[in-house]
mmCIF file as Biopython writes it, N, C-alpha, C and O atoms, coordinates in Angstrom:
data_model
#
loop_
_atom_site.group_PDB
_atom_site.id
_atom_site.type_symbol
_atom_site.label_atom_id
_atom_site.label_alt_id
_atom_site.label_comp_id
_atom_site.label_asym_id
_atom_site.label_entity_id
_atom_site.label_seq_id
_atom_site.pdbx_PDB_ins_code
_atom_site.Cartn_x
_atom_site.Cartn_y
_atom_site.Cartn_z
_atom_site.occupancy
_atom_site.B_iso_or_equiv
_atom_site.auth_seq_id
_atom_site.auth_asym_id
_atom_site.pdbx_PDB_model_num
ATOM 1   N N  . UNK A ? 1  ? 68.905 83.302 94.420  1.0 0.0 1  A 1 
ATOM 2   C CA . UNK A ? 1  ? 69.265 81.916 94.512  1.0 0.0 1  A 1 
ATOM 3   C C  . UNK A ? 1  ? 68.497 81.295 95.680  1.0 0.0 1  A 1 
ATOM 4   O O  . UNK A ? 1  ? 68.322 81.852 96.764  1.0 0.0 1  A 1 
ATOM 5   N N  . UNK A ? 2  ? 68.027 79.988 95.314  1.0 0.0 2  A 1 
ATOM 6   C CA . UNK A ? 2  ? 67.044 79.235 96.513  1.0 0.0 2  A 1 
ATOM 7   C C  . UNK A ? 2  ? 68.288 78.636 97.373  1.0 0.0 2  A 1 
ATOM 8   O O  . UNK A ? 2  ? 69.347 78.188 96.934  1.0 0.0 2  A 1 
ATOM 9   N N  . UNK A ? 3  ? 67.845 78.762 98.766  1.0 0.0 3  A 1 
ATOM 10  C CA . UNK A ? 3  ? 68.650 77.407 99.213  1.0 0.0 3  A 1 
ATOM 11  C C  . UNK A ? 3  ? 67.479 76.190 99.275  1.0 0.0 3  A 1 
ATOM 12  O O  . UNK A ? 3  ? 66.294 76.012 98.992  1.0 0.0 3  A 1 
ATOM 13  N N  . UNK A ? 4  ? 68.255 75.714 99.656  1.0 0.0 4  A 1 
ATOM 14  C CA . UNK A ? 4  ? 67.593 74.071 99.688  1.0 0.0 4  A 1 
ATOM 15  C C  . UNK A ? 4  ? 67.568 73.335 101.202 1.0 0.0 4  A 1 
ATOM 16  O O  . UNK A ? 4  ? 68.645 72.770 101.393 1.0 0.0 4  A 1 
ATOM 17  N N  . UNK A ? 5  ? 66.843 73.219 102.081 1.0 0.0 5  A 1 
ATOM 18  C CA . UNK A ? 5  ? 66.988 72.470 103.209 1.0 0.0 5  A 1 
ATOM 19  C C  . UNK A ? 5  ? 66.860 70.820 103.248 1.0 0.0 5  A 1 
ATOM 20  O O  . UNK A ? 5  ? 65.669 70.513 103.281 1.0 0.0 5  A 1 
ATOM 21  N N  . UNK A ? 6  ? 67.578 69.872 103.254 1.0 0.0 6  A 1 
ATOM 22  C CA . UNK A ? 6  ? 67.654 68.873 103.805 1.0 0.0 6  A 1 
ATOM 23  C C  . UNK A ? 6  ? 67.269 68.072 105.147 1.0 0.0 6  A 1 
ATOM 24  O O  . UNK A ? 6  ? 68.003 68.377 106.088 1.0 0.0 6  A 1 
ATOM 25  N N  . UNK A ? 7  ? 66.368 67.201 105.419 1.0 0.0 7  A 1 
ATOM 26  C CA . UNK A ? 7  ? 65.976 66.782 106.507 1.0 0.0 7  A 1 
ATOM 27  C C  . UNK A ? 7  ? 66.537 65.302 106.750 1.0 0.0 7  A 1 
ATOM 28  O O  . UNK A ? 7  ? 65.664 64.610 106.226 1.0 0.0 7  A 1 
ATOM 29  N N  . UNK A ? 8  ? 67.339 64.591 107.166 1.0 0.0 8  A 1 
ATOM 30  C CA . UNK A ? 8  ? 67.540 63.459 107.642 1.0 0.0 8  A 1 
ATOM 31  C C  . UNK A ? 8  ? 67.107 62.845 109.259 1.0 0.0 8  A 1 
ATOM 32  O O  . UNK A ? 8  ? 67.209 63.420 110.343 1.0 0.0 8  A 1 
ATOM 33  N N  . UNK A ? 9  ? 66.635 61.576 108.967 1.0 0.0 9  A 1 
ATOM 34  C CA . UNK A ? 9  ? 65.668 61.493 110.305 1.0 0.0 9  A 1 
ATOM 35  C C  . UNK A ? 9  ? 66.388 59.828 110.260 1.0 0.0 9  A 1 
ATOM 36  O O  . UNK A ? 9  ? 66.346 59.025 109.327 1.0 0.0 9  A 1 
ATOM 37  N N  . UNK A ? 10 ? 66.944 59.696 111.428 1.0 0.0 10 A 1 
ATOM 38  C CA . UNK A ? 10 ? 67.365 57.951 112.060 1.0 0.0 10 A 1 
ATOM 39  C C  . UNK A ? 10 ? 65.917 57.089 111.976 1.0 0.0 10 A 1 
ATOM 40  O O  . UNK A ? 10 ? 64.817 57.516 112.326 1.0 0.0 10 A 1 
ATOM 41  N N  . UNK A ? 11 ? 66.221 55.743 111.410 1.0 0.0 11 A 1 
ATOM 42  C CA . UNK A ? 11 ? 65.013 54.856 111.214 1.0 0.0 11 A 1 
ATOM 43  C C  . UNK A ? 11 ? 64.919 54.060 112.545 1.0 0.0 11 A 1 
ATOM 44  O O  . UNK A ? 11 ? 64.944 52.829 112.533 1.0 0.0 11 A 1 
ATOM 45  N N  . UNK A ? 12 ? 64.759 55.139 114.270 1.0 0.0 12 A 1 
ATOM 46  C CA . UNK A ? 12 ? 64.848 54.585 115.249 1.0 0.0 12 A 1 
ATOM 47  C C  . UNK A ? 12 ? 63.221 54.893 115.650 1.0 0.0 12 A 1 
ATOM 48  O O  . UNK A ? 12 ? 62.802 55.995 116.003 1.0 0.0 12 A 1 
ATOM 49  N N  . UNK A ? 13 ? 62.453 53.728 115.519 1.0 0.0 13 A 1 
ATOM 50  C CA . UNK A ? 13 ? 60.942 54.623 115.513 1.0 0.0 13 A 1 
ATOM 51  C C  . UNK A ? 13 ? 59.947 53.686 116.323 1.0 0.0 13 A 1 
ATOM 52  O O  . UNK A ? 13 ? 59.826 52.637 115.691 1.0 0.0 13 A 1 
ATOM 53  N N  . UNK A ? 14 ? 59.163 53.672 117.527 1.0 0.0 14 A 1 
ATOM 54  C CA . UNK A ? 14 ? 59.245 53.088 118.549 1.0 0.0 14 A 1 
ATOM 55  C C  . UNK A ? 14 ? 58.030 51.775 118.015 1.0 0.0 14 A 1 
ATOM 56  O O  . UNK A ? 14 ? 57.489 51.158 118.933 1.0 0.0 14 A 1 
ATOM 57  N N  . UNK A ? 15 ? 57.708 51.456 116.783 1.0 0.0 15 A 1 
ATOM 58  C CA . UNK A ? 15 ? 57.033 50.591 116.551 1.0 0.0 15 A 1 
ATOM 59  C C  . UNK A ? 15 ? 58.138 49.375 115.838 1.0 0.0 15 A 1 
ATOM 60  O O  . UNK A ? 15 ? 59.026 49.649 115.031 1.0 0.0 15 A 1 
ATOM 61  N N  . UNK A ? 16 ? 57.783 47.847 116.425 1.0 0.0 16 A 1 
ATOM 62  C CA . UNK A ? 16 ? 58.490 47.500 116.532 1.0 0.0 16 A 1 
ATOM 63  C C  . UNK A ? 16 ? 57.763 45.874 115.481 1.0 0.0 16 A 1 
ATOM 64  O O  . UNK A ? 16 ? 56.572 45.620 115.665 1.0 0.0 16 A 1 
ATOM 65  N N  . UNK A ? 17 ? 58.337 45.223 114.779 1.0 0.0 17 A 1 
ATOM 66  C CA . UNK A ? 17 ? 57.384 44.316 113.982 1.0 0.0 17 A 1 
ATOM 67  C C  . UNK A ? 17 ? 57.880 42.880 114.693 1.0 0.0 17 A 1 
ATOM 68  O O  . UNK A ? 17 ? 59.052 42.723 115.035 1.0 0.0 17 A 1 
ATOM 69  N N  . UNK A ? 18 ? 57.096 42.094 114.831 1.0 0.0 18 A 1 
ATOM 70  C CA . UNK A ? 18 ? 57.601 40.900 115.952 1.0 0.0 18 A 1 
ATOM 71  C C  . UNK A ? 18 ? 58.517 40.091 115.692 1.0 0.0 18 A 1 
ATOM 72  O O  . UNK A ? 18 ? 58.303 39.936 114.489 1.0 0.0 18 A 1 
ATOM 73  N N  . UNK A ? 19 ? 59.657 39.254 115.996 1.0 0.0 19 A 1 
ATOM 74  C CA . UNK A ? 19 ? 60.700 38.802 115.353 1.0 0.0 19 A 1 
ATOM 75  C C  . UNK A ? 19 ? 61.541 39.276 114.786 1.0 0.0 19 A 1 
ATOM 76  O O  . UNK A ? 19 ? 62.213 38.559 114.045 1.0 0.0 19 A 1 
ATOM 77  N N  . UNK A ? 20 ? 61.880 40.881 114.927 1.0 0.0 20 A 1 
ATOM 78  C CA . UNK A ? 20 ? 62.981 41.556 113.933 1.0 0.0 20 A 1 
ATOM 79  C C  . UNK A ? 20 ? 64.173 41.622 114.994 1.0 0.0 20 A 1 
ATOM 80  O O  . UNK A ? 20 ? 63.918 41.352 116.168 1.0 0.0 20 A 1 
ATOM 81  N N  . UNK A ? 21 ? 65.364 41.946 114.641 1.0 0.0 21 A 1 
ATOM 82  C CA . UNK A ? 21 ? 66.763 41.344 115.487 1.0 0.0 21 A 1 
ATOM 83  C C  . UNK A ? 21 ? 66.961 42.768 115.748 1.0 0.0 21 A 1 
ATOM 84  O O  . UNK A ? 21 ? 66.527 43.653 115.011 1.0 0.0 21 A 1 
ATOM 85  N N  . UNK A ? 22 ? 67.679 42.976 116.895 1.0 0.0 22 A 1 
ATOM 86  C CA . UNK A ? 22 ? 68.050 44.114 117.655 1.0 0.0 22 A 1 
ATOM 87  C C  . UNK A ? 22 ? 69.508 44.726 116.752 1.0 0.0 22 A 1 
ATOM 88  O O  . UNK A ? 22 ? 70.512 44.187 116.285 1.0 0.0 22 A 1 
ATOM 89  N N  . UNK A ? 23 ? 68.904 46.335 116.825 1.0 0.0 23 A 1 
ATOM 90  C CA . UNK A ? 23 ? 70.188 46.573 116.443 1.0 0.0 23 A 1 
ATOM 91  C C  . UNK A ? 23 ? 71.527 46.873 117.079 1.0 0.0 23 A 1 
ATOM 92  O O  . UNK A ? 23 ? 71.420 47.323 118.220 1.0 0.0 23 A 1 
ATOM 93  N N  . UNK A ? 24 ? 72.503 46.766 116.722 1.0 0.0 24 A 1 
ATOM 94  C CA . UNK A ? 24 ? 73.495 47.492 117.299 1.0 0.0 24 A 1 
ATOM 95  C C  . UNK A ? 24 ? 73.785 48.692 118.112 1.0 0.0 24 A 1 
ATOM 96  O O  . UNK A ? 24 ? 74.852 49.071 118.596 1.0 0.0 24 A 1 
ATOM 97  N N  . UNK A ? 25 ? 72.850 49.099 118.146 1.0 0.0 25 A 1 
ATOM 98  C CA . UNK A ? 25 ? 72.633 50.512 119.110 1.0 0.0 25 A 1 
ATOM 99  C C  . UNK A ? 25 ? 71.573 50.047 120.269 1.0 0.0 25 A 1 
ATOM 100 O O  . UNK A ? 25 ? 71.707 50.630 121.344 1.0 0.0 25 A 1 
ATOM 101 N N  . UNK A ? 26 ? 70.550 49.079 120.179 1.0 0.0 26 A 1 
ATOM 102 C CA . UNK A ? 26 ? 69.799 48.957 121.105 1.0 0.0 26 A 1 
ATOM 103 C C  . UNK A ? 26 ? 70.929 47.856 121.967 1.0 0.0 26 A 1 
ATOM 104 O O  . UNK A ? 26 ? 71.034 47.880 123.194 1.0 0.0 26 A 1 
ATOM 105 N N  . UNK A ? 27 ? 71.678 46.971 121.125 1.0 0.0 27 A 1 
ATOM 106 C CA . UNK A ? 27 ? 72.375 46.102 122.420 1.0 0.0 27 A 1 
ATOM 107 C C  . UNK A ? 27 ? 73.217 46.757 123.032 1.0 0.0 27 A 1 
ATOM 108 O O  . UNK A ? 27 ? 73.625 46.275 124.088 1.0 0.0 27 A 1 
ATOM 109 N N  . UNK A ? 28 ? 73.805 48.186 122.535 1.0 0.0 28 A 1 
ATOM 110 C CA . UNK A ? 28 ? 74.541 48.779 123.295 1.0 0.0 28 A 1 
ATOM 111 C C  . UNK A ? 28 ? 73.733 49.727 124.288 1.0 0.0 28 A 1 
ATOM 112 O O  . UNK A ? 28 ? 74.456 50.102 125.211 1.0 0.0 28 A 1 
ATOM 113 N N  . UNK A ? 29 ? 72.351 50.246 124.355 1.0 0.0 29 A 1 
ATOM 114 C CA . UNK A ? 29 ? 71.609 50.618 125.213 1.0 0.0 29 A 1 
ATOM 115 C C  . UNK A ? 29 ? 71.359 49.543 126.207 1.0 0.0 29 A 1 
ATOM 116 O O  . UNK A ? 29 ? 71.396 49.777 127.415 1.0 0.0 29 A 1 
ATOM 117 N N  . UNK A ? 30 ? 71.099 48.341 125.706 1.0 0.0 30 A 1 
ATOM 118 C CA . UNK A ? 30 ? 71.307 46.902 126.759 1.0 0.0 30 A 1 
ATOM 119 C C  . UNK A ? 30 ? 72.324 46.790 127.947 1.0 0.0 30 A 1 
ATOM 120 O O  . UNK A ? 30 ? 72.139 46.363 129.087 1.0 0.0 30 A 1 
ATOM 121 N N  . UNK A ? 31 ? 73.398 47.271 127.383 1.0 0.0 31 A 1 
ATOM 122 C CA . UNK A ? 31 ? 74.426 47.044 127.947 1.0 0.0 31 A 1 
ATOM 123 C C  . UNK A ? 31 ? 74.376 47.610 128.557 1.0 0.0 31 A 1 
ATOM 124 O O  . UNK A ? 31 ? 74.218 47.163 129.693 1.0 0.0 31 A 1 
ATOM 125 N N  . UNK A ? 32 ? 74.474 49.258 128.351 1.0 0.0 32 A 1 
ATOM 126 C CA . UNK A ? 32 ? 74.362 50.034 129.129 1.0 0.0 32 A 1 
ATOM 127 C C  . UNK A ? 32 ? 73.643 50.298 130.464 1.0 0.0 32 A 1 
ATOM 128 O O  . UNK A ? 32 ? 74.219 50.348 131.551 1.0 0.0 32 A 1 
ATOM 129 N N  . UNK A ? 33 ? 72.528 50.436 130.297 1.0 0.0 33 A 1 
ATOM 130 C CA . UNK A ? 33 ? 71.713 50.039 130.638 1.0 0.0 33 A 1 
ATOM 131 C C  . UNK A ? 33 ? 71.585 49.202 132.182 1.0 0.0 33 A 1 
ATOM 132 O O  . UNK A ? 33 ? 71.452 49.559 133.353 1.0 0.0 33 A 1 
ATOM 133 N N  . UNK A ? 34 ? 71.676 48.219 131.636 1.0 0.0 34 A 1 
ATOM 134 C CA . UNK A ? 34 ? 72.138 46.573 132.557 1.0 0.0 34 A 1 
ATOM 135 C C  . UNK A ? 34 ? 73.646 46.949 133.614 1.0 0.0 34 A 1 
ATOM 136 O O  . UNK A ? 34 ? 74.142 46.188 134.444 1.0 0.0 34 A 1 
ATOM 137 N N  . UNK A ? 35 ? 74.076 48.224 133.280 1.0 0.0 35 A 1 
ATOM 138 C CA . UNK A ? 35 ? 75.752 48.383 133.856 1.0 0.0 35 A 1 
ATOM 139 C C  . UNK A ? 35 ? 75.297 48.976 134.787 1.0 0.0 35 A 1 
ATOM 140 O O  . UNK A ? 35 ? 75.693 48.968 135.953 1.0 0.0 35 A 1 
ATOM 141 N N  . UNK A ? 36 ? 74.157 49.705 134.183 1.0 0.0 36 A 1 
ATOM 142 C CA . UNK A ? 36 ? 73.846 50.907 135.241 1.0 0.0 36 A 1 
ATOM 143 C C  . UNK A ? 36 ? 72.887 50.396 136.799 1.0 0.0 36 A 1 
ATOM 144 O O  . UNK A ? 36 ? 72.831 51.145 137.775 1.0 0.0 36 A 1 
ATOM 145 N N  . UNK A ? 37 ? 72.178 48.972 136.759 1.0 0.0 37 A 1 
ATOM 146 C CA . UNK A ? 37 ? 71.315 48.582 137.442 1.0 0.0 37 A 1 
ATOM 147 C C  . UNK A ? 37 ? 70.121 48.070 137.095 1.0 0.0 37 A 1 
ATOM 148 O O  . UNK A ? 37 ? 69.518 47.178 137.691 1.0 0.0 37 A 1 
ATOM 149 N N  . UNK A ? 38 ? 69.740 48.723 135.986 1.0 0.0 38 A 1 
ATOM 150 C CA . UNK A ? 38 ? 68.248 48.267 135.380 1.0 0.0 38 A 1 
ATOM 151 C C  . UNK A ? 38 ? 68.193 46.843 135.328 1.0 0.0 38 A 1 
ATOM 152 O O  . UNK A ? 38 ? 69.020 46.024 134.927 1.0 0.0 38 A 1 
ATOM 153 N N  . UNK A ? 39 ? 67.038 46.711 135.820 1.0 0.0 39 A 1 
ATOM 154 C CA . UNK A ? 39 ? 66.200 45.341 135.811 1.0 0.0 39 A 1 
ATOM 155 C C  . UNK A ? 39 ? 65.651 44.764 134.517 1.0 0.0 39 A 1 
ATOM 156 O O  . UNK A ? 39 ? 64.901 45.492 133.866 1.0 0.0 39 A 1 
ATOM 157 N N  . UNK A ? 40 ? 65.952 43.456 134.029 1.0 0.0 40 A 1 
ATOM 158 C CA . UNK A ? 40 ? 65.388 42.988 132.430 1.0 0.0 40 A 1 
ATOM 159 C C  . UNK A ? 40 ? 64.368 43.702 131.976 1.0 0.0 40 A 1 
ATOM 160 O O  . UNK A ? 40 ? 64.240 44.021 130.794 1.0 0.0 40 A 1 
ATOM 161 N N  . UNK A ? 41 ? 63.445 44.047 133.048 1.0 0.0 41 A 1 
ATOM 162 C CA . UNK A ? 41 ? 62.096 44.063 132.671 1.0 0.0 41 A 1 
ATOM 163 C C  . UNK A ? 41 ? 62.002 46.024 132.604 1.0 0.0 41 A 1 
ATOM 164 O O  . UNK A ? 41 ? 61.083 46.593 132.015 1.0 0.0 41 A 1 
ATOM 165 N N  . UNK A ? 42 ? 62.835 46.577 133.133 1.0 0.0 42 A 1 
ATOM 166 C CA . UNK A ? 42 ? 62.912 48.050 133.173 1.0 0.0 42 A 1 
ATOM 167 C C  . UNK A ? 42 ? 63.380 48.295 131.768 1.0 0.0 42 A 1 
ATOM 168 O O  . UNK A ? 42 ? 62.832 49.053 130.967 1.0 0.0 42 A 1 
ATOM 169 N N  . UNK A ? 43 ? 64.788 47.347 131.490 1.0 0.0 43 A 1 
ATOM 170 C CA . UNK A ? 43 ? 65.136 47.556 130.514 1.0 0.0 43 A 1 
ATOM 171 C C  . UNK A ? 43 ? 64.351 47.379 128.623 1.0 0.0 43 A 1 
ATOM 172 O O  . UNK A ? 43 ? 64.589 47.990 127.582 1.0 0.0 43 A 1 
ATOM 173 N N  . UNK A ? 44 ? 63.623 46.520 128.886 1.0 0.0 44 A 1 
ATOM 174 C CA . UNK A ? 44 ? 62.505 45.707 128.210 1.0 0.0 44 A 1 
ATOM 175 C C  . UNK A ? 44 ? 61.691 46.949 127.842 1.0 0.0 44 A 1 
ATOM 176 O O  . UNK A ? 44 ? 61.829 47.373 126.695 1.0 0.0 44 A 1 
ATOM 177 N N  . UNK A ? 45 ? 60.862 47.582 128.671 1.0 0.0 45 A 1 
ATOM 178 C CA . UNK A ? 45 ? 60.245 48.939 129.114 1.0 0.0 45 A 1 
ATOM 179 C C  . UNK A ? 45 ? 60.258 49.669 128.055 1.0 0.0 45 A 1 
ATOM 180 O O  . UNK A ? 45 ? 59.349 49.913 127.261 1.0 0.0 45 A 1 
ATOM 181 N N  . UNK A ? 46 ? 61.877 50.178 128.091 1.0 0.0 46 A 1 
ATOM 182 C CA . UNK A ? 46 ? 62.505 51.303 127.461 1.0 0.0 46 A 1 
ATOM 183 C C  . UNK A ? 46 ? 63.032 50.947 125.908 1.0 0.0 46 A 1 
ATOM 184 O O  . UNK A ? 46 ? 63.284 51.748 125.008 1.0 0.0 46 A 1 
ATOM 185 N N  . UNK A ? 47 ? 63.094 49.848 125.893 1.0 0.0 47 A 1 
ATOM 186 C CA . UNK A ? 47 ? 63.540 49.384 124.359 1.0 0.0 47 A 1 
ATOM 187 C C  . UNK A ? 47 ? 62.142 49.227 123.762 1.0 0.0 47 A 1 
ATOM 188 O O  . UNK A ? 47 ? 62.089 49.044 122.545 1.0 0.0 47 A 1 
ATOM 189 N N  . UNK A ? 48 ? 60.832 49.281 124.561 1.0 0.0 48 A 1 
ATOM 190 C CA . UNK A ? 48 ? 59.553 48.413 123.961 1.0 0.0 48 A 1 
ATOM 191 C C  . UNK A ? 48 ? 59.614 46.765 123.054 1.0 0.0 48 A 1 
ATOM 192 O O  . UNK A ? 48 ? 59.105 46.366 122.007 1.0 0.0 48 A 1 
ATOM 193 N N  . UNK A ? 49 ? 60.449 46.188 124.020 1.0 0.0 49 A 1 
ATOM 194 C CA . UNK A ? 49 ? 60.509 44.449 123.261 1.0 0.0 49 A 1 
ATOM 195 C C  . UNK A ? 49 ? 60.303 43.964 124.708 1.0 0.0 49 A 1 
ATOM 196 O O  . UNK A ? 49 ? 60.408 44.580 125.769 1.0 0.0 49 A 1 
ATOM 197 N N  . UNK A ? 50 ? 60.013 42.824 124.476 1.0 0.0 50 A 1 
ATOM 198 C CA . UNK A ? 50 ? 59.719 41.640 125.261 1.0 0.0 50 A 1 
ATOM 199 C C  . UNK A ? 50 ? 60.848 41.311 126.321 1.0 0.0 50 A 1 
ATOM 200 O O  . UNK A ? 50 ? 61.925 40.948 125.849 1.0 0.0 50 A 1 
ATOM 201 N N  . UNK A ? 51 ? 60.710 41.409 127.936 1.0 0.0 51 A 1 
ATOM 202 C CA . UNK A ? 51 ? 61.775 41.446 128.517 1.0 0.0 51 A 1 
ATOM 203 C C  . UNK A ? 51 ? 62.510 39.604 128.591 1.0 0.0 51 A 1 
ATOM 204 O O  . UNK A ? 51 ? 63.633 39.494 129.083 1.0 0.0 51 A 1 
ATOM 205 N N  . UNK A ? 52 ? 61.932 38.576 128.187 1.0 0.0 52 A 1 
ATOM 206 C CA . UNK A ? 52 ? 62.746 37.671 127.670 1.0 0.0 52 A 1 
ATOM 207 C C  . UNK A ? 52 ? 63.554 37.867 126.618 1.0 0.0 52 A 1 
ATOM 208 O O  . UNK A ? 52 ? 64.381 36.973 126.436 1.0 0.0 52 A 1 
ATOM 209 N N  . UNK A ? 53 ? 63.566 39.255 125.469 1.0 0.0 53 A 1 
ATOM 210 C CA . UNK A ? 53 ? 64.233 39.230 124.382 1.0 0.0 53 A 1 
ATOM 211 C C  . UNK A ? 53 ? 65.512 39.279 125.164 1.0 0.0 53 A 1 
ATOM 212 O O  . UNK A ? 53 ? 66.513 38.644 124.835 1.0 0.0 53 A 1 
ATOM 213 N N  . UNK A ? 54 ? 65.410 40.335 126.581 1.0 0.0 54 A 1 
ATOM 214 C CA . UNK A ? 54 ? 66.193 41.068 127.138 1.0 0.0 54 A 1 
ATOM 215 C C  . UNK A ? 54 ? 67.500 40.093 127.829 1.0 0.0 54 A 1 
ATOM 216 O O  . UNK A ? 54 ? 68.731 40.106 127.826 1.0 0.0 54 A 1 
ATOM 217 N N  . UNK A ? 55 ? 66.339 39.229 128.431 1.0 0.0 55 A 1 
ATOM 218 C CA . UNK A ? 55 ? 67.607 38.016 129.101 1.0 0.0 55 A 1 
ATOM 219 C C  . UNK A ? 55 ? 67.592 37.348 128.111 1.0 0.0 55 A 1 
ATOM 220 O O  . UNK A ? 55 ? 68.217 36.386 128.556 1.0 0.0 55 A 1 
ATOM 221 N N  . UNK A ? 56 ? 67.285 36.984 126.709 1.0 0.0 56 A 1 
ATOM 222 C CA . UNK A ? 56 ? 68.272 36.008 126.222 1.0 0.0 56 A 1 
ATOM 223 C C  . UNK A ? 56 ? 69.514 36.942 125.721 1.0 0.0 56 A 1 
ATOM 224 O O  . UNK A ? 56 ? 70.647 36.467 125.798 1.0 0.0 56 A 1 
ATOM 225 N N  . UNK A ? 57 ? 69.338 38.166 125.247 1.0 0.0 57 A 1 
ATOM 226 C CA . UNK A ? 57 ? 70.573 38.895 124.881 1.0 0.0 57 A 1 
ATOM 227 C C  . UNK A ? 57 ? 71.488 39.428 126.012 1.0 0.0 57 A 1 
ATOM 228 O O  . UNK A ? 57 ? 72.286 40.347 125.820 1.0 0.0 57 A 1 
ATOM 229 N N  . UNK A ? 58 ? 71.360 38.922 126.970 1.0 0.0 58 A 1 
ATOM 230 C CA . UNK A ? 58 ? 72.208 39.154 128.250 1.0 0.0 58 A 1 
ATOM 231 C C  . UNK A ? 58 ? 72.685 37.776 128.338 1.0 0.0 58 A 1 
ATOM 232 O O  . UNK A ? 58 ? 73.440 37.441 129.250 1.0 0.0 58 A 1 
#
């Protein structure tokens, strides 16, 4: 009998298309984030978006 392996992979993938809306997991990395000290622009960094995306979602 074969087994069968399954691969599932999160569609979290660091290219980013211009104008697409943040998801629910990145505003909660925002948050986070922002709790911890990070600066718009640190935070900006690490999400790879535009650190104005950053302060308007703050």
């Amino acid at each position: 009998m074969k087994e069968v392996i399954v691969l599932m992979q999160e569609q979290n993938t660091t290219v980013r298309k211009k104008g697409q809306h943040l998801t629910s997991f990145e505003r909660g990395r925002i948050a986070t984030l922002h709790s911890q000290g990070y600066s718009n622009r640190a935070i900006a960094r690490a999400l790879n978006v535009c650190h104005q995306t950053i302060n308007n979602e703050l």
